[in-house]
C-alpha positions in Angstrom: -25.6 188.0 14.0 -27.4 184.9 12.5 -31.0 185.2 11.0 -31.9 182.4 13.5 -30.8 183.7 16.8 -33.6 181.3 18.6 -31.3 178.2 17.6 -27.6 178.1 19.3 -25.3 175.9 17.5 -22.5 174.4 18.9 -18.7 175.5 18.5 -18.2 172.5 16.7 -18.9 168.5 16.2 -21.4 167.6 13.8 -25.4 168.0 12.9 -27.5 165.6 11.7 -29.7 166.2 8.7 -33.1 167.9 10.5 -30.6 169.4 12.8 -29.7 171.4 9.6 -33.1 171.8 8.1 -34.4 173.7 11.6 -32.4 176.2 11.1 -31.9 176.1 7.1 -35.5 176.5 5.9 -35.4 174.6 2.9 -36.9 170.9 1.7 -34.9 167.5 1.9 -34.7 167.2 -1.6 -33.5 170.9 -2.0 -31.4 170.8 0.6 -29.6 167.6 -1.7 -29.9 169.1 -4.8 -27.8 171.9 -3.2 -25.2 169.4 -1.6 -25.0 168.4 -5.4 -24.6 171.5 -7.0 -22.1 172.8 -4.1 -24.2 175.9 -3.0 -25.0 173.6 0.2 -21.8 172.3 2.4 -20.2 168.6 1.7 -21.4 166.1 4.1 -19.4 163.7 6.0 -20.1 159.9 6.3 -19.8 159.3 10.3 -20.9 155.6 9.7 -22.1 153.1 6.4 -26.5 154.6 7.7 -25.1 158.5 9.5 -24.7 161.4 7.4 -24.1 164.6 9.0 -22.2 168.1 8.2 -19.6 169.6 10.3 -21.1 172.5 12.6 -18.2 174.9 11.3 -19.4 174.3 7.6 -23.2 175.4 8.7 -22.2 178.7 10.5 -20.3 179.4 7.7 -23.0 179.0 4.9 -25.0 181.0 7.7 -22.4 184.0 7.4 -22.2 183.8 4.1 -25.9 184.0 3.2 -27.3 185.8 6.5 -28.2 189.1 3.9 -29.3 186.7 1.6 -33.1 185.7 1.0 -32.2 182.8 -1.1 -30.9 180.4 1.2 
């Protein structure tokens, strides 16, 4: 069970930025500096101005952390 059953993601396709940050509750910059670091998922370049991140690589950061307070 995810800590954010009020949000259904998808099986799979991809999430936009603020997609994410709905149901990750951390800030832009955060959420970058984790990209960075590798504690956030990679994202993929859908277009030269769209970023997104694979649905797949979300639920799993949500598995992984879901006992977690520090997302």
């Amino acid at each position: 069970m995810t800590r954010f059953p009020h949000y259904t993601l998808p099986e799979t396709g991809f999430m936009r930025l603020p997609a994410v940050l709905a149901i990750i509750p951390v800030s832009k910059s955060t959420w970058w500096t984790g990209v960075k670091s590798g504690r956030f998922p990679k994202s993929v370049k859908l277009s030269e101005r769209i970023t997104a991140w694979r649905v797949e690589d979300i639920r799993t950061l949500i598995d992984q952390r879901s006992d977690s307070v520090d997302l």
